[in-house]
Backbone of each chain as ProteinMPNN parsed JSONL, in Angstrom:
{"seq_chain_A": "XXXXXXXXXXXXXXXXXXXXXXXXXXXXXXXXXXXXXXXXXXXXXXXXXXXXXXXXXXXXXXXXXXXXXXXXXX", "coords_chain_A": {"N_chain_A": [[17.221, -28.906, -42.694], [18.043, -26.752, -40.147], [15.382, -25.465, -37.595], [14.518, -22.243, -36.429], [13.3, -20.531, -33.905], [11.816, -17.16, -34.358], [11.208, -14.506, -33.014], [9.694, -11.393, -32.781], [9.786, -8.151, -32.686], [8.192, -4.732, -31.438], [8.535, -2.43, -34.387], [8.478, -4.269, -36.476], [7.013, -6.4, -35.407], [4.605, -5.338, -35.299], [4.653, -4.678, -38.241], [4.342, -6.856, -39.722], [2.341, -7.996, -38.365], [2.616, -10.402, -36.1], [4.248, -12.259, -33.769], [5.961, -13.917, -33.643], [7.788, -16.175, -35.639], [8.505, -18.986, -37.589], [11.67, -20.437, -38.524], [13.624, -21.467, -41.524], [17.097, -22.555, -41.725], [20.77, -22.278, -41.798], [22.654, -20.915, -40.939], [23.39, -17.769, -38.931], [24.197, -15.661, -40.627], [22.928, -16.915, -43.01], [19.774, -16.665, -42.178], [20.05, -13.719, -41.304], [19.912, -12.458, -43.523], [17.37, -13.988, -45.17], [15.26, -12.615, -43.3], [16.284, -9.989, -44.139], [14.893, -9.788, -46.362], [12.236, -10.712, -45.877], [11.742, -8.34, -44.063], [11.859, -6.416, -45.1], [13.969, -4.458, -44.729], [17.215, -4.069, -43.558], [18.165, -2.943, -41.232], [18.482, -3.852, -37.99], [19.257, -5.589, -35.269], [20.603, -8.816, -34.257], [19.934, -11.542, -31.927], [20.89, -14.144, -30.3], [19.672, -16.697, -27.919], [19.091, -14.476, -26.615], [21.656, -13.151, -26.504], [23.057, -10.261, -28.023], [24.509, -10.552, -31.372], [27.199, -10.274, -33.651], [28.389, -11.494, -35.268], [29.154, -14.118, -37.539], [27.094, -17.66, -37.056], [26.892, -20.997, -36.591], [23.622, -22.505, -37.146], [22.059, -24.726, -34.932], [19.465, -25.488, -34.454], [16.417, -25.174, -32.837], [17.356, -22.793, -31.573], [16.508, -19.221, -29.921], [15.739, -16.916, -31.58], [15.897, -13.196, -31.17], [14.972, -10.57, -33.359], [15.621, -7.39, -33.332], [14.691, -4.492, -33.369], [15.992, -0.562, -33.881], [16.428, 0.775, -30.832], [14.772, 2.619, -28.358], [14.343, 3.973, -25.847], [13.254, 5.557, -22.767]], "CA_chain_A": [[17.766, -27.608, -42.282], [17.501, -26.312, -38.553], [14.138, -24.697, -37.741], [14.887, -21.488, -35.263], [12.217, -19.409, -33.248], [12.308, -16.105, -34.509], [11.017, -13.382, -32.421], [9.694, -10.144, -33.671], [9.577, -6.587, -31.876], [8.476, -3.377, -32.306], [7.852, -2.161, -35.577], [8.808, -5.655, -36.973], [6.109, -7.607, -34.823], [3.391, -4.473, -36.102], [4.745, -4.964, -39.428], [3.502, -8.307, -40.063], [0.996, -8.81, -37.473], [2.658, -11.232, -35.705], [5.28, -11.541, -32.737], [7.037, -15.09, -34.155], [8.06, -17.154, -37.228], [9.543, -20.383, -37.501], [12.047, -19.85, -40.187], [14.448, -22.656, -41.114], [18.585, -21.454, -41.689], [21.806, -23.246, -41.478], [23.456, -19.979, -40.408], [22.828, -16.905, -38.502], [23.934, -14.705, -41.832], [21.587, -17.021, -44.048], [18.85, -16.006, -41.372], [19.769, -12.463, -41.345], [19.594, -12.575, -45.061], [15.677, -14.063, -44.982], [14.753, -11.711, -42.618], [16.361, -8.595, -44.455], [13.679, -9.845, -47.27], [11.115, -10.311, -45.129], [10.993, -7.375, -43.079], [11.843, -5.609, -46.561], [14.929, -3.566, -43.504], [18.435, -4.261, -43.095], [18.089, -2.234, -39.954], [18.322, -4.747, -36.786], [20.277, -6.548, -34.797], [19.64, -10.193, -33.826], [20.43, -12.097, -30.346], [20.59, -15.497, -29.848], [19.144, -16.532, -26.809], [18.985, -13.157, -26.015], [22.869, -12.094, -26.354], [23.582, -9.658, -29.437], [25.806, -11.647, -31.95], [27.387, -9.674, -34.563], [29.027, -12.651, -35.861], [28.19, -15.434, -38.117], [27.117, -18.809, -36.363], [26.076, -22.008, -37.419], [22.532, -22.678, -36.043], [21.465, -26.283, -34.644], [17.897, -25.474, -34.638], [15.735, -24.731, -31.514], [17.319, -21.367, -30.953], [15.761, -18.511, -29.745], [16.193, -15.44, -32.176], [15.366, -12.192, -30.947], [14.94, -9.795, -34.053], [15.818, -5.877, -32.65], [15.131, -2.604, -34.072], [16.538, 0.124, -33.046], [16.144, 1.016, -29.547], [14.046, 3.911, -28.514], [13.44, 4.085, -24.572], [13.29, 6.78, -22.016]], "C_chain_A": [[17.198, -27.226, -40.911], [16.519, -24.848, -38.893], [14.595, -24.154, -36.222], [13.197, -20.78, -34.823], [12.905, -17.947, -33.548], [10.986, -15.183, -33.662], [10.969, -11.996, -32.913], [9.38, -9.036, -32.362], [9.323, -5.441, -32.321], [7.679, -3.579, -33.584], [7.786, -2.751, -36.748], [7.346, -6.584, -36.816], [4.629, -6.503, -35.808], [3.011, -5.068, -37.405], [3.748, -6.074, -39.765], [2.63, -8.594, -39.161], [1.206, -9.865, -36.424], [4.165, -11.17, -34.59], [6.283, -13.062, -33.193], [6.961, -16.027, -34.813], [9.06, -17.959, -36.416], [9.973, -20.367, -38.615], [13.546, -21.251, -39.868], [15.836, -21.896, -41.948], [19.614, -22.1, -41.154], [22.704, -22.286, -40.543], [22.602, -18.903, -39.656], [22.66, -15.591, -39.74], [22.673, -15.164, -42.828], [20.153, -16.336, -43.221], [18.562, -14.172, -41.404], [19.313, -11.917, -43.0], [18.015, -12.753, -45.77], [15.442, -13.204, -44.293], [14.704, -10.102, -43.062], [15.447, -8.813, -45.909], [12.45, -9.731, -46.572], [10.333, -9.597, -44.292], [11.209, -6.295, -43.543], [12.707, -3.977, -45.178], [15.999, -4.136, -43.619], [18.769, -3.447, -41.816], [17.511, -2.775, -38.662], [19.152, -5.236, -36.552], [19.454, -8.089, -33.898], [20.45, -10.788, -32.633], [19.86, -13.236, -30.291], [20.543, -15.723, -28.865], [19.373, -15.519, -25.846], [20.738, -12.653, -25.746], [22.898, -11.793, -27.79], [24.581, -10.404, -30.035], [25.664, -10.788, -33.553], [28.293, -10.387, -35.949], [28.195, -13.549, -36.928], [28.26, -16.726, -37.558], [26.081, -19.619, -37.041], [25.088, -22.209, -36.098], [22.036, -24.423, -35.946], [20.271, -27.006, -34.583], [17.754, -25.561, -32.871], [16.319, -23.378, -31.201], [16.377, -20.36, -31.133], [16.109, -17.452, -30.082], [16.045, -14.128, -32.076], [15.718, -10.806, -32.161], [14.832, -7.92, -33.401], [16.096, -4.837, -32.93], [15.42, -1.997, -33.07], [15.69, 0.872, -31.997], [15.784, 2.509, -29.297], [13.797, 4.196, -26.956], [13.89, 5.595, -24.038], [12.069, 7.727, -22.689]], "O_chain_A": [[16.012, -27.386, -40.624], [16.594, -23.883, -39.654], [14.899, -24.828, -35.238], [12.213, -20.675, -35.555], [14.026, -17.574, -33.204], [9.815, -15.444, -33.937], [11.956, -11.436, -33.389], [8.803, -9.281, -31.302], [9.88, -4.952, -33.304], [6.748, -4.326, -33.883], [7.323, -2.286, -37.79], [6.759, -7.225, -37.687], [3.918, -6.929, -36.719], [1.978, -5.619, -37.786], [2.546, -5.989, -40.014], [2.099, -9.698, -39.278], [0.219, -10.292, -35.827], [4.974, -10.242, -34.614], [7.476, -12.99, -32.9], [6.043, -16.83, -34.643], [9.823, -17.878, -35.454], [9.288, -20.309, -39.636], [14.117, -21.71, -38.879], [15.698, -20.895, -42.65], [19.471, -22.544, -40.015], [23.357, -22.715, -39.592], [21.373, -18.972, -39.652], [21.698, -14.841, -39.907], [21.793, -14.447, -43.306], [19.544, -15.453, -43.827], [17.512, -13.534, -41.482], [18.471, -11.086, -43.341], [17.528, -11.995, -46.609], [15.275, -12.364, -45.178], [13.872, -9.244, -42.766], [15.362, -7.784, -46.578], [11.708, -8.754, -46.671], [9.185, -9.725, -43.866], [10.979, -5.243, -42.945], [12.164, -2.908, -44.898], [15.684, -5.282, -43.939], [19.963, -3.451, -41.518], [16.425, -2.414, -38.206], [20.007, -5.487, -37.401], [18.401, -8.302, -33.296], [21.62, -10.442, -32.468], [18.649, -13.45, -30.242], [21.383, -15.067, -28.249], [19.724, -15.603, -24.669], [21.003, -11.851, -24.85], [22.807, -12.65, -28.669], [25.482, -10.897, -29.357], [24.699, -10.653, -34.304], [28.655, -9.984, -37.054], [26.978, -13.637, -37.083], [29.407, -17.163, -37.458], [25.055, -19.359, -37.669], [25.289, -22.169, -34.884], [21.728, -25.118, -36.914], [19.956, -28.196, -34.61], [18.568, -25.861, -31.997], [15.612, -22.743, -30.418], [15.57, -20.336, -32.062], [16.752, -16.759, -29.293], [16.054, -13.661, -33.215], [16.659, -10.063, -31.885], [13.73, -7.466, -33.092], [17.158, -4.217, -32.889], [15.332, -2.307, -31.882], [14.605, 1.423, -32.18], [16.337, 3.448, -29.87], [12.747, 4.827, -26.841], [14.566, 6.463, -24.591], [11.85, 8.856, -22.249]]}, "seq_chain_B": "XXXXXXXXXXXXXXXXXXXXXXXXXXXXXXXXXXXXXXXXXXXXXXXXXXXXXXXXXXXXXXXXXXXXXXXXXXXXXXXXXXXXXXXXXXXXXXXXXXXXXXXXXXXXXXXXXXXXXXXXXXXXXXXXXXXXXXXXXXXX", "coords_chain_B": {"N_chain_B": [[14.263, -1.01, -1.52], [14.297, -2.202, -5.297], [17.042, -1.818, -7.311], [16.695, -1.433, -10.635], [13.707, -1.475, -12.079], [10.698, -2.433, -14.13], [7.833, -0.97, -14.632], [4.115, -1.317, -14.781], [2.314, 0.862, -16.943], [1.885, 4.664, -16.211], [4.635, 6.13, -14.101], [3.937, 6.753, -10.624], [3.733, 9.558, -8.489], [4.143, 9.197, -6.014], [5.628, 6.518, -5.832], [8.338, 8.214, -6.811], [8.779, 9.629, -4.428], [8.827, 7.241, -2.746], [11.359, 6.316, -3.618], [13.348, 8.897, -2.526], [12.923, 8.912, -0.399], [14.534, 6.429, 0.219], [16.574, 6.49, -0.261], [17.519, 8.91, 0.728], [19.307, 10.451, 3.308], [21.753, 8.939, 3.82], [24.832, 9.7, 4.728], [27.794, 10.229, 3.547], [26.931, 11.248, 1.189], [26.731, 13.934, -0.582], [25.001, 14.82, -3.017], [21.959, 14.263, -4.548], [20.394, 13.432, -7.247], [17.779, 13.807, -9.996], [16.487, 12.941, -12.233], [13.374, 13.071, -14.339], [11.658, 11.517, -16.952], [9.015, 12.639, -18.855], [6.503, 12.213, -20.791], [5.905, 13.717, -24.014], [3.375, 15.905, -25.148], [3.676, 15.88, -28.652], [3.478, 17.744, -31.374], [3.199, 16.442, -35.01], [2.828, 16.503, -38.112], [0.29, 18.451, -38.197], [-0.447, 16.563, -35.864], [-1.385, 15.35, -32.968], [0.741, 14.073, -29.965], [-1.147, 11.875, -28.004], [-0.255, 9.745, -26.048], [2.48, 7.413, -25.01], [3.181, 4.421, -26.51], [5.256, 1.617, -24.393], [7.223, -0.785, -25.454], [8.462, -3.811, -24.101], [11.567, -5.652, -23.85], [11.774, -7.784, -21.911], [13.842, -9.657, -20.054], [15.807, -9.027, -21.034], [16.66, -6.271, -21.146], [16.051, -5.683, -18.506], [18.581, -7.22, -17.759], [20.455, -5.638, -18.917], [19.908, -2.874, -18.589], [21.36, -2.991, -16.079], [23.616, -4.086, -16.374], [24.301, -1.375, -17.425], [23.753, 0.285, -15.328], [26.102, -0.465, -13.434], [28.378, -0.035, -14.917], [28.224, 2.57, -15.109], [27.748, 3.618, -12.298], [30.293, 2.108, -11.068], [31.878, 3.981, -12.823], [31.628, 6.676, -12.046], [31.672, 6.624, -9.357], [29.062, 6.439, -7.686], [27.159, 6.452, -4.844], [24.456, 5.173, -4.952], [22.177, 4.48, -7.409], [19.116, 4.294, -9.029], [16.535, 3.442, -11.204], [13.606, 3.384, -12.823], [11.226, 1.792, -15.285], [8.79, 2.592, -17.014], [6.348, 0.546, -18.535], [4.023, -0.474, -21.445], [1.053, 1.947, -22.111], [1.375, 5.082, -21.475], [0.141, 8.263, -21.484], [0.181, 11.265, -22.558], [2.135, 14.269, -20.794], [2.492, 12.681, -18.686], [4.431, 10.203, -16.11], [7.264, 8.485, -17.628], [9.858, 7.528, -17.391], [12.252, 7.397, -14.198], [15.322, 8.427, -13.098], [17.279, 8.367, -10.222], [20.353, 9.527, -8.838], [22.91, 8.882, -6.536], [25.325, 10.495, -5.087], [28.828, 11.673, -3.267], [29.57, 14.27, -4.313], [27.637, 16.982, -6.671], [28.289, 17.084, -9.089], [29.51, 14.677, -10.05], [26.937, 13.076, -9.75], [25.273, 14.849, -11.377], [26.305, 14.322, -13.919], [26.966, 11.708, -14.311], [23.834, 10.62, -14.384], [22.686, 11.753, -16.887], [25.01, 10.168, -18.845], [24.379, 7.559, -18.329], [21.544, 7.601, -19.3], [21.754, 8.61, -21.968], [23.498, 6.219, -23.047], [21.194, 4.214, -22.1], [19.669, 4.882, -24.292], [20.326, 4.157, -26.218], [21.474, 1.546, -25.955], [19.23, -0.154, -25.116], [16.768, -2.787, -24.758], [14.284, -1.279, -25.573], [11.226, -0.079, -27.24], [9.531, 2.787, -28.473], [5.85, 3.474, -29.246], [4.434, 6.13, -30.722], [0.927, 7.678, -30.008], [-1.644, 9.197, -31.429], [-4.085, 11.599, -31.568], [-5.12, 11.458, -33.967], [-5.686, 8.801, -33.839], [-3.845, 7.449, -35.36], [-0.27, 5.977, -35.572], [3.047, 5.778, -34.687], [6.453, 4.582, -35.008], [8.735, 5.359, -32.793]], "CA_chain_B": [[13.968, -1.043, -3.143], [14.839, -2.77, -6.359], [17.787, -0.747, -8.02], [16.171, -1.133, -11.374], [12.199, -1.31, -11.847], [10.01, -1.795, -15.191], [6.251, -0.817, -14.291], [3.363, -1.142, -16.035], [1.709, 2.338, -17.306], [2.472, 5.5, -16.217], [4.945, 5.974, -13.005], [3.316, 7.874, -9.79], [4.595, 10.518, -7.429], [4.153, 8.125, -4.732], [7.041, 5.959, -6.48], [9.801, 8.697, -6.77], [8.928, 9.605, -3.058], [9.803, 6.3, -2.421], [13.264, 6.18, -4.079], [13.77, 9.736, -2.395], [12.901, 8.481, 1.325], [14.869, 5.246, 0.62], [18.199, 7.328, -0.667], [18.34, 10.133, 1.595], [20.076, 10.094, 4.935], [23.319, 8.33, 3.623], [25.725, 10.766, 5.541], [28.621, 10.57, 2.771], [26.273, 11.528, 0.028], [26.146, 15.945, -0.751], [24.155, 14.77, -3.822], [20.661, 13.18, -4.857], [20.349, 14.497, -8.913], [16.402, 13.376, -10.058], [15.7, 13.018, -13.755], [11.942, 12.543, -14.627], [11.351, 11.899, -18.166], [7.833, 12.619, -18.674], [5.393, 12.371, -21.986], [5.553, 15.043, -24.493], [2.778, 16.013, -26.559], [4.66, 16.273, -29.697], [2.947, 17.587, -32.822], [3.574, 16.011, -36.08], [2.316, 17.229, -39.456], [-0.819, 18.606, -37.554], [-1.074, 15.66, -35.18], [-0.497, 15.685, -31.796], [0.599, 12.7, -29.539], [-1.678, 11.567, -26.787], [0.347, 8.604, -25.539], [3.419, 6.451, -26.156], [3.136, 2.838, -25.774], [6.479, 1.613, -24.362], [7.426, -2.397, -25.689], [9.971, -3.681, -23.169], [11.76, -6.843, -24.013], [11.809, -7.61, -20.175], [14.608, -9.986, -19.839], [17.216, -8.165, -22.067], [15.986, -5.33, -20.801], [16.696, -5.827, -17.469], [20.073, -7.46, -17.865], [20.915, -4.483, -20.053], [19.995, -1.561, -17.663], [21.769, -3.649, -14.399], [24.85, -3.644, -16.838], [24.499, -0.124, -17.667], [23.866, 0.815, -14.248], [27.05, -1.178, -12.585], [29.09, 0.635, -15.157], [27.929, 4.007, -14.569], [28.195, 3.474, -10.948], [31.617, 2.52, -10.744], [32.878, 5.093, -13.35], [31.439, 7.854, -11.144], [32.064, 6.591, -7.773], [27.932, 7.003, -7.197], [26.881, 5.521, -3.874], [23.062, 4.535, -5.56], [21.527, 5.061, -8.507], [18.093, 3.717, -8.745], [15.84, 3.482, -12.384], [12.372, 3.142, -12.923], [10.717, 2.463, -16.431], [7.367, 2.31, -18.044], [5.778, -0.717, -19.844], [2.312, -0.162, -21.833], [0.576, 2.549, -22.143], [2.09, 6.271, -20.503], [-0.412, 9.386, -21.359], [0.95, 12.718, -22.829], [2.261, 14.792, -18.966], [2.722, 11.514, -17.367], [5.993, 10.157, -16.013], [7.662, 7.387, -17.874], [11.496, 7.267, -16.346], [12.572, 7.987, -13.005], [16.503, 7.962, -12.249], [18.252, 8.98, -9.161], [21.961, 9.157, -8.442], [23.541, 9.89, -5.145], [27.012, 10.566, -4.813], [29.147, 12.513, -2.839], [29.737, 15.674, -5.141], [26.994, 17.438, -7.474], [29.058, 16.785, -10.575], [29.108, 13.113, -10.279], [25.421, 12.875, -9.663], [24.422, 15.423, -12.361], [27.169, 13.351, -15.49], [26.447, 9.685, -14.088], [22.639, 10.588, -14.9], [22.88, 12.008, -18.047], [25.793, 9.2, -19.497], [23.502, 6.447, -18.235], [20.505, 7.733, -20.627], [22.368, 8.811, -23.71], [23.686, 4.607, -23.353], [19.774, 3.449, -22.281], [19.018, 5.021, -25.303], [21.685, 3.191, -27.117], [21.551, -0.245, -26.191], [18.177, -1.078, -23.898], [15.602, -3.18, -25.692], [12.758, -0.769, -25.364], [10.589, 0.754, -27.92], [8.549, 3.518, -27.94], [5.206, 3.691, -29.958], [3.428, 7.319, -30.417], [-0.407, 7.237, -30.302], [-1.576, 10.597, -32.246], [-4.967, 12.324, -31.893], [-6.577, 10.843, -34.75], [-5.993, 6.918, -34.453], [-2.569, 6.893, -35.98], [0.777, 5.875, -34.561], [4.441, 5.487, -35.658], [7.204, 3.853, -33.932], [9.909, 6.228, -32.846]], "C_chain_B": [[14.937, -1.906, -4.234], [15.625, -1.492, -6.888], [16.765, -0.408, -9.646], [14.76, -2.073, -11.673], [11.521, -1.216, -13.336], [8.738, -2.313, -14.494], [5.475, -0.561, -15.167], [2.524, 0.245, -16.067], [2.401, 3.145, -16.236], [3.361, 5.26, -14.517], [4.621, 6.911, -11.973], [4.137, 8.759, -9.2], [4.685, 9.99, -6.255], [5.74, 7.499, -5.077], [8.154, 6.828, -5.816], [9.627, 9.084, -5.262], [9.233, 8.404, -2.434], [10.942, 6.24, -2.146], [13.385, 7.42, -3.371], [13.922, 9.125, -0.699], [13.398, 7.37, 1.135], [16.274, 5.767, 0.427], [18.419, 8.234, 0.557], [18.415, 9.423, 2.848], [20.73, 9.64, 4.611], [24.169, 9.399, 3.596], [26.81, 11.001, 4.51], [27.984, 11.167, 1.548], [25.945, 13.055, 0.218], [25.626, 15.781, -1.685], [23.098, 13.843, -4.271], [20.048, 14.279, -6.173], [18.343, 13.244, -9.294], [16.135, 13.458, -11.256], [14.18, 11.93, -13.93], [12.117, 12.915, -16.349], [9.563, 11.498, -18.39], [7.118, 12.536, -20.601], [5.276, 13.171, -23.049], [4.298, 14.909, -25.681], [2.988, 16.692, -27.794], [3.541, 16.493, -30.89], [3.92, 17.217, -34.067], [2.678, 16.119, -37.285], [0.346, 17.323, -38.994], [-1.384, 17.456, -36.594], [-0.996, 15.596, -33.898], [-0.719, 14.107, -31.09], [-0.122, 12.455, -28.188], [-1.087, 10.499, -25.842], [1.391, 8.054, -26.426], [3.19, 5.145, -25.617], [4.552, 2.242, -25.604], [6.396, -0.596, -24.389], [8.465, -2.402, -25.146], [10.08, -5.379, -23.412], [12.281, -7.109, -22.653], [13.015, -8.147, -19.806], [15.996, -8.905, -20.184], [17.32, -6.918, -21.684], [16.842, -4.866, -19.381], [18.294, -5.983, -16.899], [21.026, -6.167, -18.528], [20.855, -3.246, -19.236], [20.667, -2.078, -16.308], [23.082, -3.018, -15.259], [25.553, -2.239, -16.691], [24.904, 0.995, -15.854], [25.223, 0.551, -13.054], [28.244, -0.281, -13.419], [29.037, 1.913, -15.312], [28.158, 4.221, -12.948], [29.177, 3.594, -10.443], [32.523, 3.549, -11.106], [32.588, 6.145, -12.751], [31.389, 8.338, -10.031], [30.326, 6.781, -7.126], [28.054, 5.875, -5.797], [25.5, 4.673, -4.203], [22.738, 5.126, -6.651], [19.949, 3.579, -8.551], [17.251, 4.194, -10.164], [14.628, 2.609, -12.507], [12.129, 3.237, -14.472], [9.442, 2.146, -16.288], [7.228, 1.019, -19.201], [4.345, -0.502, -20.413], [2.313, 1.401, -21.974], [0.994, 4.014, -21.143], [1.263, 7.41, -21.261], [0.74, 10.647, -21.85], [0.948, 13.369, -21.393], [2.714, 13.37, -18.172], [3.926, 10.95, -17.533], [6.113, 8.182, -17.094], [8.918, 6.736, -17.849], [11.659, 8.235, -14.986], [14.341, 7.674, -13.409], [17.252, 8.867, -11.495], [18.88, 8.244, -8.783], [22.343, 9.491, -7.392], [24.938, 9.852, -5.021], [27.531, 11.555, -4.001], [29.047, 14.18, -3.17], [28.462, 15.558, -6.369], [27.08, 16.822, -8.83], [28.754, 15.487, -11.142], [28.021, 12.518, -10.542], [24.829, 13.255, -10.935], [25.023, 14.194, -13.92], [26.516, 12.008, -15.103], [24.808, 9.774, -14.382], [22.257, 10.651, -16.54], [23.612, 11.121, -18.933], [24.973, 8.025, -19.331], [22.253, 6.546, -19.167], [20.601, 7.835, -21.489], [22.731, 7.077, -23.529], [22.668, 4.477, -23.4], [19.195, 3.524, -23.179], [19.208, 4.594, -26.445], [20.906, 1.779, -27.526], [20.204, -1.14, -25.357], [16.962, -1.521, -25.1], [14.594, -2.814, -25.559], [12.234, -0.081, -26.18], [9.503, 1.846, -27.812], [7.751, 3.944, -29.994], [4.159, 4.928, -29.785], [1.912, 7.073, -31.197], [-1.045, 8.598, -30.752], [-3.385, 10.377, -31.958], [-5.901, 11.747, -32.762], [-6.496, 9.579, -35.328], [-4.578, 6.269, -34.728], [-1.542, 6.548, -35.086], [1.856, 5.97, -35.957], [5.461, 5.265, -34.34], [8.218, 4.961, -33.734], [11.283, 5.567, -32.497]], "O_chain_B": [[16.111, -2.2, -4.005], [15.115, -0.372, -6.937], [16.201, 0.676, -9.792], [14.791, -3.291, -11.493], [11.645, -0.131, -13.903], [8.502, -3.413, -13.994], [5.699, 0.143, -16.153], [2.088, 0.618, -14.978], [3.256, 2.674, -15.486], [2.914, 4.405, -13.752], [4.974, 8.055, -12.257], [5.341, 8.687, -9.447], [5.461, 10.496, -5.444], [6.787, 7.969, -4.633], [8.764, 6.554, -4.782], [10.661, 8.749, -4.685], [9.988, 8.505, -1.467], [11.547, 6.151, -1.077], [14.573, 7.144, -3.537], [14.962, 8.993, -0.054], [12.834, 6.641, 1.949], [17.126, 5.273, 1.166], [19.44, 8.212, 1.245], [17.923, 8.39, 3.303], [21.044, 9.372, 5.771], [24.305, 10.05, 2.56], [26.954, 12.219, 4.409], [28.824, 11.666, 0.8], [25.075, 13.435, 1.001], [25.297, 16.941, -1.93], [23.37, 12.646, -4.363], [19.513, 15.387, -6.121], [18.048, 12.168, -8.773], [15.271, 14.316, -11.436], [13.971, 10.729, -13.76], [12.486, 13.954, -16.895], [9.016, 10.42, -18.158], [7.803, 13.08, -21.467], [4.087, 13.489, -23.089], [4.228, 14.182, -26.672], [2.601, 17.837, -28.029], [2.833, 15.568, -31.288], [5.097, 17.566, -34.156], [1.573, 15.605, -37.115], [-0.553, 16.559, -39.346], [-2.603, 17.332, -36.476], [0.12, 16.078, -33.703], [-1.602, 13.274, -31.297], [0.453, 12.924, -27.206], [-1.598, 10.479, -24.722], [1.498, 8.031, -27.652], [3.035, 4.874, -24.426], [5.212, 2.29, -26.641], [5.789, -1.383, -23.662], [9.362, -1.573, -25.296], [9.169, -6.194, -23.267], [13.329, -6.545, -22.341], [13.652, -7.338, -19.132], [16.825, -8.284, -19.519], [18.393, -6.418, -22.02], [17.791, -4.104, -19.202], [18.956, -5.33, -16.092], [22.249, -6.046, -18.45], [21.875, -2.556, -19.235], [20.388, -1.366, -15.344], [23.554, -1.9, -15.054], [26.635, -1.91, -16.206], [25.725, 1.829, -15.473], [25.33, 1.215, -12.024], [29.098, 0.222, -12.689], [30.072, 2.414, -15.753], [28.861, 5.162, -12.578], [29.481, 4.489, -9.654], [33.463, 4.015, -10.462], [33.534, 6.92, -12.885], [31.223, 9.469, -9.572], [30.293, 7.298, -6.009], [28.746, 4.862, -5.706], [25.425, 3.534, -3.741], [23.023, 6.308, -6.846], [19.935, 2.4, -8.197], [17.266, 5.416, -10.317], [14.611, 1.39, -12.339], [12.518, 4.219, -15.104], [9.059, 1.399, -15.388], [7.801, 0.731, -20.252], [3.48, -0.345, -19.551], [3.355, 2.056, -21.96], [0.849, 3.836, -19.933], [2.076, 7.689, -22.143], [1.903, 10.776, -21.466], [-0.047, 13.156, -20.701], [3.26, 13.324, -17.07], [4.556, 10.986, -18.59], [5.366, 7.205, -17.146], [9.083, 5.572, -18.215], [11.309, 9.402, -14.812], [14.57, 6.64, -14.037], [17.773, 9.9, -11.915], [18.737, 7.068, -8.448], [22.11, 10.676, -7.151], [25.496, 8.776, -4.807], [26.761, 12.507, -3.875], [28.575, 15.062, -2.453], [28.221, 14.495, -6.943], [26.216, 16.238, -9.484], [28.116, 15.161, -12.143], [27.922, 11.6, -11.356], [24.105, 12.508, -11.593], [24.308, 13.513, -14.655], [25.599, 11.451, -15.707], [24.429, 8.647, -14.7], [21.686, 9.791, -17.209], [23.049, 11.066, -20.026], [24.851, 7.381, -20.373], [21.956, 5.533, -19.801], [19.781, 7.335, -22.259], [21.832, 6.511, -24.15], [22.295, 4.491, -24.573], [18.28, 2.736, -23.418], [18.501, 4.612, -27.452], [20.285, 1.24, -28.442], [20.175, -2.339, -25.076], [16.455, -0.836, -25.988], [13.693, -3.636, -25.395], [12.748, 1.032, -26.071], [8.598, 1.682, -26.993], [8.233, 4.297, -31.07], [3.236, 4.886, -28.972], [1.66, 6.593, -32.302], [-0.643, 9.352, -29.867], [-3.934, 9.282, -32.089], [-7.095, 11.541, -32.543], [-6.841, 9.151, -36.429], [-4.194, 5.124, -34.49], [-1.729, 6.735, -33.884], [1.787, 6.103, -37.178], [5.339, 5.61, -33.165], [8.524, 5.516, -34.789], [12.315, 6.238, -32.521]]}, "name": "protein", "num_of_chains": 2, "seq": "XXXXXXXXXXXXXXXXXXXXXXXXXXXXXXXXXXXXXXXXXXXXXXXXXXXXXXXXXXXXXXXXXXXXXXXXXXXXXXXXXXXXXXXXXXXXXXXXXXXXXXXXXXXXXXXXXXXXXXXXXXXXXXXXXXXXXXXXXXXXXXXXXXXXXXXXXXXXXXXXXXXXXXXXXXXXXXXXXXXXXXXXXXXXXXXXXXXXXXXXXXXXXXXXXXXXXX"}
């Protein structure tokens, strides 16, 4: 199964202590699926090499997942 | 100057005098609109906030406020708009956005500021963490 770089932010990376997992995932939904266990949230959006993808995509492994709560600046 | 700018800790008064002496004098321009968003010390169930720490996913970030700024630009006809943020650490009082618009007319200047922050606040990958008085935080 393809092993992705996942990327944590925010109150994600706090959460766990840590800023990135190697999490393995045939899809981008199975991924979002582990992640909405593991960051015990369904509240994020994820970006493959950094573009938002609201879609489901098959992953090949080596991508770069950027996990993204909601946005807070200014 | 760089149109858009993330700096680390708080942003000076030196800065926006910058962006002010690098904008003015463009002869078609009757407006230069100036939003500072600065620090608040917000209480929360007796706490008050001494600092926010601002997490900036730098790339995405970047690409994401150019966007924002190219389509605010054109929809308002501005001649510049110019945005400064904060990365790290920003103090309760202290600045942590700059943006100035210049456009011909008032109007344009004052909306194209205001529509560009209600989006940055939308879609820019930046978090903000409040640092409270006695140790604590929480992400806002």
């Amino acid at each position: 199964m393809p092993d992705v770089v996942v990327r944590l932010w925010g109150r994600f990376a706090d959460q766990l202590g840590q800023r990135e997992l190697r999490l393995k995932a045939k899809s981008l939904k199975e991924l979002r699926e582990t992640l909405q266990k593991v960051l015990n949230s369904r509240n994020f959006s994820l970006a493959i090499n950094e573009t938002i993808t609201n879609e489901d995509v098959l992953l090949n492994g080596g991508e770069v997942v950027d996990v993204i709560p909601p946005v807070s600046g200014g | 100057m760089e149109n858009i700018q993330i700096v680390k800790g708080p942003i000076s008064q030196n800065t926006l005098m910058e962006i002010i002496s690098d904008v003015s004098g463009n002869k078609p321009d009757g407006a230069i609109n100036v939003f500072i968003g600065q620090v608040r010390a917000d209480e929360t169930d007796g706490k008050h906030v001494t600092a926010i720490e601002y997490e900036v996913h730098q790339s995405m970030a970047v690409k994401e406020l150019n966007n924002l700024l190219n389509f605010i630009t054109n929809k308002y006809k501005l001649n510049r708009m110019v945005v400064i943020h904060s990365e790290g650490l920003v103090p309760a009082g202290k600045w942590s956005l700059l943006v100035v618009s210049t456009a011909p007319h008032r109007q344009q200047a004052i909306l194209a500021t205001k529509e560009f922050i209600d989006l940055m606040k939308k879609h820019v990958p930046i978090w903000k963490k409040e640092l409270f008085d006695d140790g604590s935080h929480q992400w806002v």
